[in-house]
VOGU-3710 file (C-alpha; in Angstrom, 3 decimals, decimal comma):
1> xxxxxxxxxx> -16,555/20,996/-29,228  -15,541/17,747/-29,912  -12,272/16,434/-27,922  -9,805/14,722/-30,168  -6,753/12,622/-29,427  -4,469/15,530/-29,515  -6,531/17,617/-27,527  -6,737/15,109/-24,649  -3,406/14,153/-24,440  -2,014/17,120/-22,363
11> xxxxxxxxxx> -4,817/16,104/-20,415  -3,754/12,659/-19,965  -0,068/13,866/-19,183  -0,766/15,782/-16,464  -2,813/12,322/-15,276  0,330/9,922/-15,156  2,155/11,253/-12,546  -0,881/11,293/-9,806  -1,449/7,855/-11,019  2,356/6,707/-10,526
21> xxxxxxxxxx> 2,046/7,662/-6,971  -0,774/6,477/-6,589  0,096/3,082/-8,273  3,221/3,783/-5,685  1,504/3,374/-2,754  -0,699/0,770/-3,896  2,734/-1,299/-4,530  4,102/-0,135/-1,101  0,817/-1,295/0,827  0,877/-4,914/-0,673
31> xxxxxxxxxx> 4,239/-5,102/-0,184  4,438/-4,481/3,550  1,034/-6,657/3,542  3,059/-9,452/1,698  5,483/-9,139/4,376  3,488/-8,916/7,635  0,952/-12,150/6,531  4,173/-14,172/5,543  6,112/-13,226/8,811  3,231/-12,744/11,338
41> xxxxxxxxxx> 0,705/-14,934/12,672  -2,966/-13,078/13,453  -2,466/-12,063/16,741  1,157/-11,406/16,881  3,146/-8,672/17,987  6,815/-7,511/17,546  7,541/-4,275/20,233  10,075/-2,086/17,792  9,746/0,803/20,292  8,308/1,644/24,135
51> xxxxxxxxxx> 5,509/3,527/21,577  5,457/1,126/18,506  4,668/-2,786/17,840  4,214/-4,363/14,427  0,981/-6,396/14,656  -0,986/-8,625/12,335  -4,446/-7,671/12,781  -7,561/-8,367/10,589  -10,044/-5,715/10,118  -13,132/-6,690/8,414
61> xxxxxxxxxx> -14,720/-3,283/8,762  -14,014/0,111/8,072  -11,925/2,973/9,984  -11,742/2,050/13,867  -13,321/-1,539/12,800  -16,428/0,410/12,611  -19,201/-2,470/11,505  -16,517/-5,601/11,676  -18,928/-7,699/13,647  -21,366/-7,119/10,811
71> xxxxxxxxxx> -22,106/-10,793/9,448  -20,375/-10,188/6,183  -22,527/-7,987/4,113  -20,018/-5,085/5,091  -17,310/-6,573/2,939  -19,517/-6,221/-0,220  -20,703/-2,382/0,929  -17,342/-1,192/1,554  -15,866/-2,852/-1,638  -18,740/-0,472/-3,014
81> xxxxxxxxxx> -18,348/2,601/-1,527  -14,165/2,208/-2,593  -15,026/1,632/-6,323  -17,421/4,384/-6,375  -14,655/6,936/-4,645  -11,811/5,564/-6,864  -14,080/6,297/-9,857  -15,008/9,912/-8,451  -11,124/10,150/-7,579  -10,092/9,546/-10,959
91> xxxxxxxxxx> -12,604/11,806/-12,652  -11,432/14,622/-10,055  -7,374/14,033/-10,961  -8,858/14,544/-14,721  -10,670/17,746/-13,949  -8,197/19,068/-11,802  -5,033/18,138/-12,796  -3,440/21,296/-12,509  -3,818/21,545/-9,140  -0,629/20,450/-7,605
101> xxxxxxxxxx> -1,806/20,063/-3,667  -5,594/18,681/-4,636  -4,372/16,689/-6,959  -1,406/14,720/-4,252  -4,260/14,489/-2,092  -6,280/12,414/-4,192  -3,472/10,538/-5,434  -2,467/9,693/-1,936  -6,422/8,757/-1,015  -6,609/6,656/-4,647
111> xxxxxxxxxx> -3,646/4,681/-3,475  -4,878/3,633/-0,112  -8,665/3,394/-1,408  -7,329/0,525/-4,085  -4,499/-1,153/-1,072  -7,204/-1,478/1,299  -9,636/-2,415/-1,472  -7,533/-5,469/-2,680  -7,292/-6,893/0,634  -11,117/-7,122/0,617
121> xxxxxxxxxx> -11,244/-8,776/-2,498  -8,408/-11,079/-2,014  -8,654/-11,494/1,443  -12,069/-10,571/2,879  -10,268/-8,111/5,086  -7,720/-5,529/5,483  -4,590/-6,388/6,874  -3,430/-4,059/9,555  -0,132/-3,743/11,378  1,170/-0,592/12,273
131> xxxxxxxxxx> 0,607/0,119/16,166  1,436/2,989/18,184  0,319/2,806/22,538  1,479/4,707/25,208  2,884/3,062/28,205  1,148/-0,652/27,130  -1,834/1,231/28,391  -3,580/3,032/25,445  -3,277/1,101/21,819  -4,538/3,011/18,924
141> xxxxxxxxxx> -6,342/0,793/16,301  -3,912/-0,767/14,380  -3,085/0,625/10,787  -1,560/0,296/7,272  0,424/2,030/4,612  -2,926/2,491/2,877  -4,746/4,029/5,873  -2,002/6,417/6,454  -1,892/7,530/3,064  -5,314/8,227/3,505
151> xxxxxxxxxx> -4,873/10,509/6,329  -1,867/12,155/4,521  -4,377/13,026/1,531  -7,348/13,923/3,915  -4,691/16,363/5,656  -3,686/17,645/2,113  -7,372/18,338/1,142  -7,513/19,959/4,211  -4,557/22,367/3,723  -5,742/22,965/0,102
161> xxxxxxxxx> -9,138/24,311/0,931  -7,321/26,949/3,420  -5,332/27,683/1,319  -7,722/28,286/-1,371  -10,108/30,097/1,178  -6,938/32,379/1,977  -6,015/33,404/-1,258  -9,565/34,281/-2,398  -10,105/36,891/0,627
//
């Protein structure tokens, strides 16, 4: 059957609001991004707590830096990979949109797949600054309002699939 423009519209409704958060975060990331590149020089550090500096670091590769030594070419395959996911993403939130928890998930993941993904095309890099250590001893990478939303989605996916496991036994 043939969808019309009245048939797709409750479709499309149950769209907007995982793309307002989404657009949410996106706004969020560049804003704190904004922030730390006009406040902070690369390199520097403000301590907030004994666990918790604000940084401006430069990541030119993917989670962990993984590949940011690469010559280059790993700005072009991760710009890639993100506009492939945000176009799976989107078709997902279309098919799905009922599904309240799967459906934040991807809406947090589409919002930090298209913050990190404008740093790369504005900047070459993503701009990191969220630092947690222990004791000045043990840093973990440094991080961004995109990357945790990310992790908040990948969590959510996480819990979903239990949950859906659960209920089907």
């Amino acid at each position: 059957m043939a969808r019309t423009a009245t048939s797709s519209a409750p479709l499309s409704a149950g769209l907007l609001p995982w793309l307002g958060l989404a657009l949410i975060l996106v706004i969020a990331d560049q804003f704190t991004k904004v922030l730390i590149l006009g406040y902070f020089k690369l390199g520097e550090s403000t301590y907030v707590t004994s666990f918790f500096n604000v940084v401006r670091a430069h990541n030119t590769g993917a989670a962990f830096s993984f590949l940011a030594d690469a010559s280059g070419w790993q700005r072009w395959l991760f710009t890639g990979i993100a506009v492939a996911a945000v176009g799976f993403i989107l078709w997902l939130l279309r098919s799905h949109a009922g599904q309240r928890l799967f459906c934040f998930s991807l809406a947090c993941i589409l919002g930090g797949a298209v913050g990190n993904l404008v740093d790369r095309l504005m900047h070459g890099y993503v701009v990191d600054f969220l630092q947690f250590h222990w004791r000045n001893q043990w840093y973990f990478p440094a991080f961004n309002v995109a990357d945790a939303a990310i992790t908040i989605g990948a969590i959510g996916l996480v819990l979903d699939e239990l949950l859906r496991v659960r209920r089907s036994r």
